[in-house]
RODO-2510 file (C-alpha; in nm, 4 decimals, decimal comma):
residues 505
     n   res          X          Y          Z
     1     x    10,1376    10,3151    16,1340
     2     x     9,9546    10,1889    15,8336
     3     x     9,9539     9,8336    15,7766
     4     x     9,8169     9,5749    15,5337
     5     x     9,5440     9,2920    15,5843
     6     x     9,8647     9,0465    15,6400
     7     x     9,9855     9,2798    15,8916
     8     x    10,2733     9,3958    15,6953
     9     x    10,4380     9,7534    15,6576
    10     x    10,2699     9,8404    15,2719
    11     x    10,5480     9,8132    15,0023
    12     x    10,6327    10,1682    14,9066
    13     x    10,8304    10,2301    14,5828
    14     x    11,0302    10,5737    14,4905
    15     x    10,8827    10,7453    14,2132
    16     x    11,1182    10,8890    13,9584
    17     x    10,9907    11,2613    13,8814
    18     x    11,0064    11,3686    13,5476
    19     x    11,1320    11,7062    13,6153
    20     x    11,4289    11,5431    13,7837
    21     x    11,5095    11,3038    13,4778
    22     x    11,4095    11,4621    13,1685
    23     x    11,6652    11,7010    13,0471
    24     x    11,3763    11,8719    12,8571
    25     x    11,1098    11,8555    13,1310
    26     x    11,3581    11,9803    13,3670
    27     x    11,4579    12,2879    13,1206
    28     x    11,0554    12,3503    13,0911
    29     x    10,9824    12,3376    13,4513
    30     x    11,1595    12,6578    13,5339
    31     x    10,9105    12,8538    13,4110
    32     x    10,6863    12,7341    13,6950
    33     x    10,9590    12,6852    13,9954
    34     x    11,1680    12,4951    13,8486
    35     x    11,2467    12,0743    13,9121
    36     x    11,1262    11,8923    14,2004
    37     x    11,2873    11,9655    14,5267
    38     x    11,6345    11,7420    14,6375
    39     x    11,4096    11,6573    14,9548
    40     x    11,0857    11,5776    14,8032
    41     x    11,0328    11,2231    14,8270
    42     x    10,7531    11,0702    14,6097
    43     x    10,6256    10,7451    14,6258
    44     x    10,7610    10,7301    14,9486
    45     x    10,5381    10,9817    15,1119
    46     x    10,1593    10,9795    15,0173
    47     x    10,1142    11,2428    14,7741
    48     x     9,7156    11,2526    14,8625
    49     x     9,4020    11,2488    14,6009
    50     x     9,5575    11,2960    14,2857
    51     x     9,8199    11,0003    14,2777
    52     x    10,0435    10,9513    13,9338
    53     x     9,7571    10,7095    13,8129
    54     x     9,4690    10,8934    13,8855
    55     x     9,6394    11,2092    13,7482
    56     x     9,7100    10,9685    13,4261
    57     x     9,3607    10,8897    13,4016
    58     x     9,2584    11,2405    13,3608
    59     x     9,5159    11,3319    13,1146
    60     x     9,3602    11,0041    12,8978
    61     x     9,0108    11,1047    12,9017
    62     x     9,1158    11,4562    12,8182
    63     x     9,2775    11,3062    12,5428
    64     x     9,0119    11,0997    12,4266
    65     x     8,7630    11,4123    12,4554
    66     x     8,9418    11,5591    12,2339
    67     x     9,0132    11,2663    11,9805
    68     x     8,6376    11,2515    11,9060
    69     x     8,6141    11,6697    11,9118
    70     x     8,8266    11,6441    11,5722
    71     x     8,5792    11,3830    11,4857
    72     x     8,3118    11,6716    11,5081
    73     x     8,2440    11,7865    11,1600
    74     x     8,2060    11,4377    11,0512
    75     x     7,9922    11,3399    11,3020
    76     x     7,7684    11,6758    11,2342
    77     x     7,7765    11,6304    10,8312
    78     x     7,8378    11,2942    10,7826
    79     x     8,1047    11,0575    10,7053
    80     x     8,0909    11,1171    10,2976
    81     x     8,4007    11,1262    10,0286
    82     x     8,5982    11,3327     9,9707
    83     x     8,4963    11,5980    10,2546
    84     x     8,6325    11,3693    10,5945
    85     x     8,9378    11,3894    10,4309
    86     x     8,9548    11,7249    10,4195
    87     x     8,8201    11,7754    10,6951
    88     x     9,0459    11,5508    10,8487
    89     x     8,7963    11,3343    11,0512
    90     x     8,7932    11,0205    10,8585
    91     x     8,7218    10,7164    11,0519
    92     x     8,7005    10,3388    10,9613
    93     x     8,4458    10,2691    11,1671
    94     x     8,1220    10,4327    11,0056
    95     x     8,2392    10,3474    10,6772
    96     x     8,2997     9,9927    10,7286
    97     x     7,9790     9,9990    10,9476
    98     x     7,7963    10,1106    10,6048
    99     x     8,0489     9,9261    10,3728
   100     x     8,0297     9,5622    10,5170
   101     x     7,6950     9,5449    10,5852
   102     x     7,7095     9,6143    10,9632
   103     x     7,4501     9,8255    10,9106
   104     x     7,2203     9,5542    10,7910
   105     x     7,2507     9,3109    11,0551
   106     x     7,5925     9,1059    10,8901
   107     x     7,7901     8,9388    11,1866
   108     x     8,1594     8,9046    11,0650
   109     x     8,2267     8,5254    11,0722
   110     x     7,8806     8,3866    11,1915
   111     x     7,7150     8,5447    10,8713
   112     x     7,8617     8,3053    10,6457
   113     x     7,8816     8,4827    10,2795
   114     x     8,0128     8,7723    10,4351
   115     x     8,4145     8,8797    10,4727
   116     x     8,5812     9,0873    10,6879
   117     x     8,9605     9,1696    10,6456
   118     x     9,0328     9,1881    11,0202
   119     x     9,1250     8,8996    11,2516
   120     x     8,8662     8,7212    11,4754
   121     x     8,8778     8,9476    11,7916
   122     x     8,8258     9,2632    11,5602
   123     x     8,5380     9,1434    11,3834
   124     x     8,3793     8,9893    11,6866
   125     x     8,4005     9,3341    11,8439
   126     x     8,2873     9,5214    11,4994
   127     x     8,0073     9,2855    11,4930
   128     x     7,8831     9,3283    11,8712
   129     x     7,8919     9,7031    11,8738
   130     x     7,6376     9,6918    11,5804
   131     x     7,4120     9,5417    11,7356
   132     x     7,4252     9,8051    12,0261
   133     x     7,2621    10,0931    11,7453
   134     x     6,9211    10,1455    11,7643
   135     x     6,7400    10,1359    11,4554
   136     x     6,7639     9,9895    11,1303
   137     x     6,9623    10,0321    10,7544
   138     x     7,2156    10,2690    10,6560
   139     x     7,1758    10,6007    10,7817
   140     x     7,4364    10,9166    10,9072
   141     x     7,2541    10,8911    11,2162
   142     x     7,3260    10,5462    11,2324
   143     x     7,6984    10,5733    11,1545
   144     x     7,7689    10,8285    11,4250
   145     x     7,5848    10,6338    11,6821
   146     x     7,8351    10,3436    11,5624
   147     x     8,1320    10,5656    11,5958
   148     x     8,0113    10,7240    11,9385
   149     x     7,9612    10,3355    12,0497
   150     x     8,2887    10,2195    11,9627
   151     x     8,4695    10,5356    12,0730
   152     x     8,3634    10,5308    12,3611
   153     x     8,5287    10,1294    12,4047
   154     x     8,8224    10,2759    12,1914
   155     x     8,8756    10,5591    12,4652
   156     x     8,8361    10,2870    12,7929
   157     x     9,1055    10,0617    12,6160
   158     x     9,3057    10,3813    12,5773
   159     x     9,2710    10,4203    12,9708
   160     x     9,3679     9,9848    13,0361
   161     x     9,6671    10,0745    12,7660
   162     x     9,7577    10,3512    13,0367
   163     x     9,7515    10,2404    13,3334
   164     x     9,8959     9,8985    13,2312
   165     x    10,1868    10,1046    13,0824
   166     x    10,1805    10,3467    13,4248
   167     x    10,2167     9,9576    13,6517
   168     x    10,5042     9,8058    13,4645
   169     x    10,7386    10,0076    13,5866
   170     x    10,6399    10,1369    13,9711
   171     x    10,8965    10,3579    13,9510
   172     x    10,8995    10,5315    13,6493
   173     x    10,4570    10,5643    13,6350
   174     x    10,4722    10,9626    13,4358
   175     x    10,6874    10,7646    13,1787
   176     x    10,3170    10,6352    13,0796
   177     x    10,1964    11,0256    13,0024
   178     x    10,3505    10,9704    12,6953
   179     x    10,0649    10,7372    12,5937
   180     x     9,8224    10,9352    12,8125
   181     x     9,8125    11,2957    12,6015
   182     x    10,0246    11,1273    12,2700
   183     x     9,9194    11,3521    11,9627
   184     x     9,9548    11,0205    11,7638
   185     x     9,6745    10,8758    11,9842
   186     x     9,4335    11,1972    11,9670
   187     x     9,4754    11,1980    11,5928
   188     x     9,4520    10,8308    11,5039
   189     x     9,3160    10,6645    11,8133
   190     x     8,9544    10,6485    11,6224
   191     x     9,0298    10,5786    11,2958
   192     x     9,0539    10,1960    11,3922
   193     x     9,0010     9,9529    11,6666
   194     x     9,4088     9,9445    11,6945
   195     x     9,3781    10,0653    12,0928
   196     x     9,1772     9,7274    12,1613
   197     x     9,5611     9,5535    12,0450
   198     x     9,7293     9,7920    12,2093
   199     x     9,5524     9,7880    12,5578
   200     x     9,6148     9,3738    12,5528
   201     x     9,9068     9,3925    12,4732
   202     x     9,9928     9,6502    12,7356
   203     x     9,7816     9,3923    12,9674
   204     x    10,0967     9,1033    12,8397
   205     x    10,3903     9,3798    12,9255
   206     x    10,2082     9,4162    13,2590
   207     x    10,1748     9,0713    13,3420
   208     x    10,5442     8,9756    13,2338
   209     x    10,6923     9,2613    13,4469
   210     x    10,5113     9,1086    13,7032
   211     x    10,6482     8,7459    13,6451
   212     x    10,3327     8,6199    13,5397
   213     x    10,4227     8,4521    13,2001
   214     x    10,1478     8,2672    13,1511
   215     x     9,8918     8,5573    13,1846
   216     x    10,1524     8,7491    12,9885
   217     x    10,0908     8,4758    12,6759
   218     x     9,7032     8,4810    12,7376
   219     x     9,6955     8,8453    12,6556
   220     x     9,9459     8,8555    12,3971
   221     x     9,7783     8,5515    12,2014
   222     x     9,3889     8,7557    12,2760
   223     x     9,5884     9,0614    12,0885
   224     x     9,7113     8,8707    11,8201
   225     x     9,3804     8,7573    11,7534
   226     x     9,2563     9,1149    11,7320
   227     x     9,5528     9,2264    11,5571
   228     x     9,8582     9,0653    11,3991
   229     x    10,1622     9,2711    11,5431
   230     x    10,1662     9,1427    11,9052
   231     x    10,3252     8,8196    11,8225
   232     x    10,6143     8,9808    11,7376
   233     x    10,7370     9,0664    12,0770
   234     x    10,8102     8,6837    12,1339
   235     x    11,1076     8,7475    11,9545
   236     x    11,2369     9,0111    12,1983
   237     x    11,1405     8,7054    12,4959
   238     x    11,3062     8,4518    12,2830
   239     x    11,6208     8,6812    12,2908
   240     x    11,6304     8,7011    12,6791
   241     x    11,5802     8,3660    12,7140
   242     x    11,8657     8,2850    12,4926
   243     x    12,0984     8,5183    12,6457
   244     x    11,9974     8,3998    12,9892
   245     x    11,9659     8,0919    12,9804
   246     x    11,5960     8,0816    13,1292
   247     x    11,3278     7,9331    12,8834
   248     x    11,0843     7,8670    13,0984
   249     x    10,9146     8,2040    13,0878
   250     x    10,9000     8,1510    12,7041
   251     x    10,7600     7,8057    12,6630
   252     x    10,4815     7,9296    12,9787
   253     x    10,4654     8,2492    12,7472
   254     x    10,4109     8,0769    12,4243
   255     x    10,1903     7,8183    12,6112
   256     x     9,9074     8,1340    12,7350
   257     x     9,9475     8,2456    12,3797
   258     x     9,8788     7,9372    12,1939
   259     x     9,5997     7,8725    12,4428
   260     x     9,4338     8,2342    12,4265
   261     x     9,4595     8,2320    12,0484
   262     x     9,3095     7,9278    11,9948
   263     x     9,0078     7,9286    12,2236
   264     x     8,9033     8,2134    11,9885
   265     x     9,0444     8,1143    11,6587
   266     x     8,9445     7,7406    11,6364
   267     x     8,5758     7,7614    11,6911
   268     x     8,5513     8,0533    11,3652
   269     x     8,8174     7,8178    11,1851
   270     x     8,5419     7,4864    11,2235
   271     x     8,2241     7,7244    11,1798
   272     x     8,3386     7,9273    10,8706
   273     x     8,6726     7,8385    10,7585
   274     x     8,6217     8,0492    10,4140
   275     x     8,5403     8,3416    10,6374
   276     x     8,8237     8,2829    10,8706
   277     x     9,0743     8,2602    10,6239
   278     x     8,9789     8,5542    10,4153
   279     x     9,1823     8,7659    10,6359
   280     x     9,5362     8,6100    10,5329
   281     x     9,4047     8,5740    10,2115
   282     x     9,3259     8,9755    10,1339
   283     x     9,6458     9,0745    10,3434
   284     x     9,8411     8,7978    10,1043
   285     x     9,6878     8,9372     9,7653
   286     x     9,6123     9,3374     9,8690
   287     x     9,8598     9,5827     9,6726
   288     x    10,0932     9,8348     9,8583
   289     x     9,9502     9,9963    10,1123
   290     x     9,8790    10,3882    10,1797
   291     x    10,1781    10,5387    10,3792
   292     x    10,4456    10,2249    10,2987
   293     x    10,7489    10,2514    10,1538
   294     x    10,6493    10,0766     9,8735
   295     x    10,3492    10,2270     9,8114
   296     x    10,5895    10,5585     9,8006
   297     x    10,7976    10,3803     9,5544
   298     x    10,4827    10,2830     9,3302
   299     x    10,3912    10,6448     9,3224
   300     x    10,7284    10,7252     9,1975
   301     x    10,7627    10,4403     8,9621
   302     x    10,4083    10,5723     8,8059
   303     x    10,5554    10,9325     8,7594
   304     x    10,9269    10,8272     8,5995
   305     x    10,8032    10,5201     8,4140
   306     x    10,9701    10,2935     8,6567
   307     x    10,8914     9,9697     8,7068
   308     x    10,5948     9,8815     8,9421
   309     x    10,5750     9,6574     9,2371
   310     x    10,3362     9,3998     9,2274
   311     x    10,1393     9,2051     9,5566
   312     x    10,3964     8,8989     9,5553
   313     x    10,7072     9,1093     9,4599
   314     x    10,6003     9,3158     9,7946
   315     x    10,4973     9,0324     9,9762
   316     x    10,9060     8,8749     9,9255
   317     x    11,0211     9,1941     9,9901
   318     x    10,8354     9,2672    10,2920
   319     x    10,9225     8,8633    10,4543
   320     x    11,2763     8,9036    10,3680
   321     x    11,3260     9,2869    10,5032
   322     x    11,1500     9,2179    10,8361
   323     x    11,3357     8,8868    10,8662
   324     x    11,6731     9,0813    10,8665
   325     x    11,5436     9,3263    11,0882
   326     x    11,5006     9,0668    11,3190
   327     x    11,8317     8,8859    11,2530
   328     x    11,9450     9,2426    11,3282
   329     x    11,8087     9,2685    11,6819
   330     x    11,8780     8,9156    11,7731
   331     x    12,2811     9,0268    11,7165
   332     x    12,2219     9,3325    11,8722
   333     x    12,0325     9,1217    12,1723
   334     x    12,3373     8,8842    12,1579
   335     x    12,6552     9,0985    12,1316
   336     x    12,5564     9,4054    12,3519
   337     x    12,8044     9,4356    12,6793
   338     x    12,5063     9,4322    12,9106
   339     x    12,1765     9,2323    12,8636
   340     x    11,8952     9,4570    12,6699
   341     x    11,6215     9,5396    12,8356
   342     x    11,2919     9,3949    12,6761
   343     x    11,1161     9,6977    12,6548
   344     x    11,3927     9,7983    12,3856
   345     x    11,4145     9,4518    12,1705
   346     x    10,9845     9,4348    12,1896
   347     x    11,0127     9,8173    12,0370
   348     x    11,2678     9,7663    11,7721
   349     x    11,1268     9,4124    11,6267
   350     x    10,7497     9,6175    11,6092
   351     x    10,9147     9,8935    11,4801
   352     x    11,0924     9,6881    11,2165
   353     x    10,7403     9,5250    11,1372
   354     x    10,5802     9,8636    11,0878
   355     x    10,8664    10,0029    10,8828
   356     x    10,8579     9,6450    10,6269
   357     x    10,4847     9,5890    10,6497
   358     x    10,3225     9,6387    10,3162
   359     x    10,0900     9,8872    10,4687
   360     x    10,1755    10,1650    10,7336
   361     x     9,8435    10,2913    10,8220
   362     x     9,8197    10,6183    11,0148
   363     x     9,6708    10,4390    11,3109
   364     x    10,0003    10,2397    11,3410
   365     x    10,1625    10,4699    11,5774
   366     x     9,9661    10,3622    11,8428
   367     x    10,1514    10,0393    11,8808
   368     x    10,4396    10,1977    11,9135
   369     x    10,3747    10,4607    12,1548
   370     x    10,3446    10,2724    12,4751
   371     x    10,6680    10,0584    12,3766
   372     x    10,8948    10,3864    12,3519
   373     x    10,7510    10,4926    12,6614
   374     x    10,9178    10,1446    12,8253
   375     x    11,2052    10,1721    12,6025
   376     x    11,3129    10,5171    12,5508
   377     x    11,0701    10,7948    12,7984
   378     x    11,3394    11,0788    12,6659
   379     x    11,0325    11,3698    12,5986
   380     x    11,2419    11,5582    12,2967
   381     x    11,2188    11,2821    12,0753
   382     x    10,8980    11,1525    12,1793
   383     x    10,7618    11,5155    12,0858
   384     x    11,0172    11,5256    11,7613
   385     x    10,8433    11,2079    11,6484
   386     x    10,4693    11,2977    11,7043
   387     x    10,5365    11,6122    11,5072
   388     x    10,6215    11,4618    11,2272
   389     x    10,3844    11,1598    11,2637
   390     x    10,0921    11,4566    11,3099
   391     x    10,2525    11,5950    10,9567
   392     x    10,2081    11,2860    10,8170
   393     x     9,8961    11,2315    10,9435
   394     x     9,7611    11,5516    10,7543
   395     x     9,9459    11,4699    10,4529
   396     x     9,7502    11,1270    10,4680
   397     x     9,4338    11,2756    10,4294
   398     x     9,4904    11,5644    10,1991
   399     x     9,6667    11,3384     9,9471
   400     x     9,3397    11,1095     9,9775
   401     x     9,1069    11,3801     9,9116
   402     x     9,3046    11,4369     9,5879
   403     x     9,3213    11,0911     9,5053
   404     x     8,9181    11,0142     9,5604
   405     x     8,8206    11,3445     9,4253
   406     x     8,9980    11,3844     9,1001
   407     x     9,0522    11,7715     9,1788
   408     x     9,3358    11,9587     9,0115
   409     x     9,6815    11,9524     9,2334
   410     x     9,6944    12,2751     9,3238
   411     x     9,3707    12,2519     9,5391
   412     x     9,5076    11,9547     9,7147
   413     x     9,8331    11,7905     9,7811
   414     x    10,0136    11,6128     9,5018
   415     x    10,1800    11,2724     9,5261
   416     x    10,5764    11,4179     9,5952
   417     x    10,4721    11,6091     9,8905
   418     x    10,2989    11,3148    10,0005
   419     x    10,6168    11,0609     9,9317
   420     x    10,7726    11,3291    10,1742
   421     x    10,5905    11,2775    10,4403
   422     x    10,5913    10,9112    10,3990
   423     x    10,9758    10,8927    10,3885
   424     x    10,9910    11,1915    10,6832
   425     x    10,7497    10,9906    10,9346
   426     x    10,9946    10,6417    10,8397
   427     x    11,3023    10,8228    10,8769
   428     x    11,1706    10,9567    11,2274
   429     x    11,0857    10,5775    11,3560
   430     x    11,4668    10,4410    11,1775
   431     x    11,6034    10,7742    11,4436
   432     x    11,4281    10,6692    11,7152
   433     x    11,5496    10,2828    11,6633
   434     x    11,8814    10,4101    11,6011
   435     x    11,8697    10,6293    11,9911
   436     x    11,7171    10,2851    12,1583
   437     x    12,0484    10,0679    12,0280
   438     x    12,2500    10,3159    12,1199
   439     x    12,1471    10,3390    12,4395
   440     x    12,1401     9,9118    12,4476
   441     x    12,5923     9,9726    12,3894
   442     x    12,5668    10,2697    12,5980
   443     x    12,3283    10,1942    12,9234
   444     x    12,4705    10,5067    13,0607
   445     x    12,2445    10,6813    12,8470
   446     x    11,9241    10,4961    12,9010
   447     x    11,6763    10,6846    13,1137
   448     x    11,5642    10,3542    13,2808
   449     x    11,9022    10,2178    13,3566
   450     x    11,9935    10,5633    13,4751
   451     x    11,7249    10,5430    13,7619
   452     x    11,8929    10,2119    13,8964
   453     x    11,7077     9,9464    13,7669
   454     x    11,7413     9,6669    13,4930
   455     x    11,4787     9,5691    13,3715
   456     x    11,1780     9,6495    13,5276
   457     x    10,9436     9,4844    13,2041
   458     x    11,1325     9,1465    13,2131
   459     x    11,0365     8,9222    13,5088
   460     x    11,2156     8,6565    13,5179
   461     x    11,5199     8,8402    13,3176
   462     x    11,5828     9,1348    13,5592
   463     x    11,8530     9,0813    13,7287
   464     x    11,9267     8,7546    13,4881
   465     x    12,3082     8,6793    13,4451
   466     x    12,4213     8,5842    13,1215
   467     x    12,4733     8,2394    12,9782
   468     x    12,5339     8,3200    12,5984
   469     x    12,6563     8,5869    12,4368
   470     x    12,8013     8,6516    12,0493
   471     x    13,1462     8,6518    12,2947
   472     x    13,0793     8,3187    12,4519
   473     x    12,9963     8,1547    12,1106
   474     x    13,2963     8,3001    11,9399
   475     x    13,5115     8,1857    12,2635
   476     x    13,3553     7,8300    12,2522
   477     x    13,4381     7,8268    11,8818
   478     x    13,7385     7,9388    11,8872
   479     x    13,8446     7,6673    12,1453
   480     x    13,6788     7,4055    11,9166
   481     x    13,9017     7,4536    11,6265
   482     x    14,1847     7,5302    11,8692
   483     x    14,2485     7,8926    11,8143
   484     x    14,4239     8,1109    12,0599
   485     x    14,1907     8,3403    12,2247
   486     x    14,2776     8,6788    12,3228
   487     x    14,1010     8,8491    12,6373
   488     x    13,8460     9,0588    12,5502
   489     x    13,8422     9,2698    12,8776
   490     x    13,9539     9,1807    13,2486
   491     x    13,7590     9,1793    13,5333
   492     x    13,7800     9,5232    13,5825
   493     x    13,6614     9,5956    13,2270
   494     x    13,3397     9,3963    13,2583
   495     x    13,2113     9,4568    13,6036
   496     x    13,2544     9,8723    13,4749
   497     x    13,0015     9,7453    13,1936
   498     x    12,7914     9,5497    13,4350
   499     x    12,7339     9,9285    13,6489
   500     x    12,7071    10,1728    13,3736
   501     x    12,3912    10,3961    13,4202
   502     x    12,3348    10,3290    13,7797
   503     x    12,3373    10,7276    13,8525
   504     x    12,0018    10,9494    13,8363
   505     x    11,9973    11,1866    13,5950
***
C-alpha cells in the first residue's frame, strides 16, 4: 500500500468531472462517448502521467503560445500607430518601454525625475526586465526583445494563476481550465503586466482556502502593490467574518497585507515620495477612461451636445457607485438564507470595481476570470461572456485606429458601434453578477454547493455557523423597542435551507 513519510495512508480527494457537472460539457461530450462513467472514480484512483494539473499546465502554455502568436505581426513590423491596432497586436509593454524611457536606462522610482503611472511592484518589474535587453536606445529590435522578456514572465504567472486556482478547490481542479485556455487571457494577457496581480492574488485565494490567513494577506498586500484591485476582496472577508462571528482570520489577513504592502511601499515612499505618489495623483486627475461607462457617455455627450464629464465629476461618481455596490453585497452577504461562499462576494465586489472604475481596460478581464471560475464554473456563460469580451476586445482596437489615425468612418469603426460594445461587454459582467446572487438565495443552483461542499475558498468560514444575520439584527431590534416578532421559518424551514444543493449534478 502506498504510504507517506509519516507513515500515513496519502489523503485522496474525489475529483468532480466536468462532464458529470456541466450541463453543457455533458451535452458536448456525446460526441466523443459521452460523460464519464457512474463507476469511474477520479481522484480516488491514480489517473497516471497526465494528472488534472499537469493536463492544466499544458492547456496554459498552449494558451500563452498562442497569446504571443497574435502578437506576431507586431513583433515582425514593429509596434507603430495606427497599424497594431489594426492589426490587433497592440501591447503596453514596447510602447511604454520606448515611451518612459525604459529604453534609455530610466528605473521607475530610483530614477528620480522620472514617473510611472503604475504602483511600486509594476514599475519595479517594468524596470528590471529592461535591464535584461541587450543593447542600447530605442530600437524595434529592442522593443520586441522587451515584449518577448516580459511575456515570457507574463505567461509563467499565467501558469502560478492556474494552478493556484486548480489547488483551492481539490475537488473541483478542471474548474481552473477556465483560466487555463480563457479567450480573455489569450487576447489581453500581453497587453499589460495584469497576470503578475492576478497570479498573487490567486497565491492569497490559495493560501486562505488553506487556512493560512496570514500568507493569504502577504500576497494580497504584494498584489495590491502591483495593482490596485486586490484589496478589494477584504470586503468579501470582512463579510464572513461579520456573519460568522470569526475575526481573527481578518485582522491576521489585514495584518500579512499591511505588512507585505509596506515592506515594498515605504522604502519608494522615503526615497522618492514625488515619484511614489504620482501614481494616485495621474489616476486622481486622468479623464474617462477607454472602454468605461463614462467614457461611453462622453462620446455620446460629444455627438448630441450633451454635457461632458469632467475628472472630479467622474472621480464622485465612480467613489459613490462602487461604494453602493459594496453596500449592495454586504446586504446580500448579510440577508442570504445560507452563508455566501467567498469566492462569490470576492467576484461581485471586483466586478463592481471594474464596472465603476473610471477606466475598464481590455486587460481587465483577467481579474475576473479566475474569480468566476471559484464562484460560478457553469461553461455556457463563461463562453457567453468571453464572446462578447473578445467582441469588445476588437471593437477596442478598431475604434483606436480611427481615433489615432484620423481616417474617414467608413474605413474604421465609428464611435456608436464602439459605445455598443462597451455597454454589451458591461451588460455581460451585470448578467453574470446577477447568475452568482442568484445562486447565493438559491444554493441549489450553485455548481460548488451542488458537489457537497461549502466553501472550499474560505478557511476558517467553511463550515462556519452563523452569528449575525440582517434576521438576527432585525430580531434583536425588534425586541429592543419591544415589538412582537413573528417567526420567520421553523426548524424545519431552516435546516431545508441549511441542505439545499448537497446533490451532484
Amino acid at each position: 500500500m502506498e504510504s507517506t513519510q509519516d507513515g500515513r495512508a496519502p489523503q485522496h480527494h474525489a475529483v468532480i468531472s466536468p462532464t458529470r457537472n456541466d450541463p453543457l460539457l455533458r451535452t458536448l461530450s456525446e460526441s466523443v462517448g459521452g460523460p464519464l462513467g457512474d463507476h469511474a472514480a477520479p481522484g480516488v484512483v491514480g489517473s497516471g502521467l497526465w494528472t488534472p494539473e499537469r493536463v492544466l499546465i499544458v492547456l496554459t502554455t498552449l494558451a500563452a503560445v498562442l497569446g504571443v502568436v497574435l502578437k506576431g505581426y507586431c513583433r515582425v513590423n514593429g509596434w507603430t500607430t495606427p497599424q497594431h491596432f489594426y492589426a490587433t497586436c497592440y501591447s503596453d509593454l514596447p510602447t511604454l518601454f520606448g515611451e518612459r524611457g525604459l529604453a534609455e536606462g530610466v528605473l521607475p522610482f530610483f530614477t528620480q525625475d522620472a514617473l510611472f503611472e503604475y504602483p511600486v511592484v509594476m514599475g519595479l518589474i517594468a524596470g528590471a526586465t529592461a535591464l535584461l535587453v541587450p543593447g542600447s536606445g530605442v530600437s524595434q529590435a529592442r522593443a520586441t526583445a522587451y515584449f518577448d522578456i516580459n511575456a515570457v514572465l507574463v505567461a509563467i504567472m499565467w501558469l502560478v494563476a492556474v494552478v493556484a486556482t486548480a489547488r483551492s478547490n481539490r475537488r473541483r481542479p478542471w474548474d481552473a481550465a477556465m483560466l487555463a485556455i480563457a479567450p480573455g487571457a489569450i487576447l489581453s494577457g500581453f497587453i499589460n503586466w495584469d497576470m503578475w496581480a492576478v497570479a498573487l492574488l490567486a497565491l492569497g485565494m490559495l493560501a486562505f482556502a488553506r487556512n493560512r490567513p496570514v500568507w493569504a494577506g502577504v500576497f494580497i498586500g504584494l498584489g495590491t502593490a502591483t495593482k490596485l484591485y486586490p484589496i478589494v476582496v477584504f470586503g468579501a472577508v470582512l463579510v464572513l467574518a461579520v456573519r460568522t462571528g470569526r475575526y481573527r482570520p481578518l485582522l491576521l489577513t489585514l495584518a500579512g497585507a499591511a505588512g507585505s504592502w509596506l515592506a515594498v511601499n515605504v522604502p519608494i515612499m522615503l526615497m522618492n515620495p514625488a515619484g511614489w505618489a504620482y501614481f494616485l495623483e495621474f489616476t486622481r486627475e486622468r479623464p474617462a477612461g477607454f472602454s468605461s461607462i463614462y467614457f461611453a457617455w462622453n462620446l455620446m455627450a460629444e455627438r448630441l451636445h450633451w454635457i461632458l464629464l469632467d475628472a472630479p465629476g467622474i472621480n464622485a461618481m465612480a467613489t459613490g457607485s462602487f461604494a453602493l455596490a459594496c453596500a449592495a453585497v454586504a446586504v446580500v452577504g448579510l440577508h442570504a438564507p445560507r452563508r455566501p461562499r467567498l469566492a462569490q462576494l470576492a467576484f461581485l465586489i471586483v466586478a463592481a470595481f471594474v464596472l465603476t472604475n473610471k477606466v475598464y481596460s481590455p486587460q481587465f478581464v483577467v481579474w475576473l476570470i479566475p474569480l468566476l471560475a471559484l464562484a460560478r464554473p457553469r461553461w455556457r456563460d463563461f463562453l457567453l461572456w468571453m464572446a462578447v469580451e473578445a467582441a469588445h476586445w476588437a471593437a477596442v482596437w478598431m475604434y483606436l485606429g480611427q481615433w489615432t489615425s484620423g481616417g474617414s468612418p467608413q474605413n474604421n469603426i465609428d464611435s456608436p458601434y464602439y459605445i455598443a460594445a462597451i455597454i454589451a461587454h458591461m451588460g455581460m459582467l451585470g448578467y453574470l453578477c446577477v447568475r452568482v446572487v442568484m445562486d447565493i438565495y438559491n444554493p441549489s443552483s450553485d455548481p460548488i454547493r451542488r458537489s457537497r461542499q461549502d466553501d472550499p475558498q474560505g478557511g476558517a468560514f467553511d463550515g462556519a455557523p452563523d452569528a449575525v444575520t440582517l434576521r438576527t439584527l432585525r430580531s434583536a431590534f425588534d425586541r429592543i423597542t419591544g415589538r412582537s416578532v413573528q417567526p420567520t421559518a421553523d426548524r424545519t424551514d431552516v435546516a431545508r435551507v441549511s441542505t439545499l444543493g448537497t446533490m451532484d449534478g
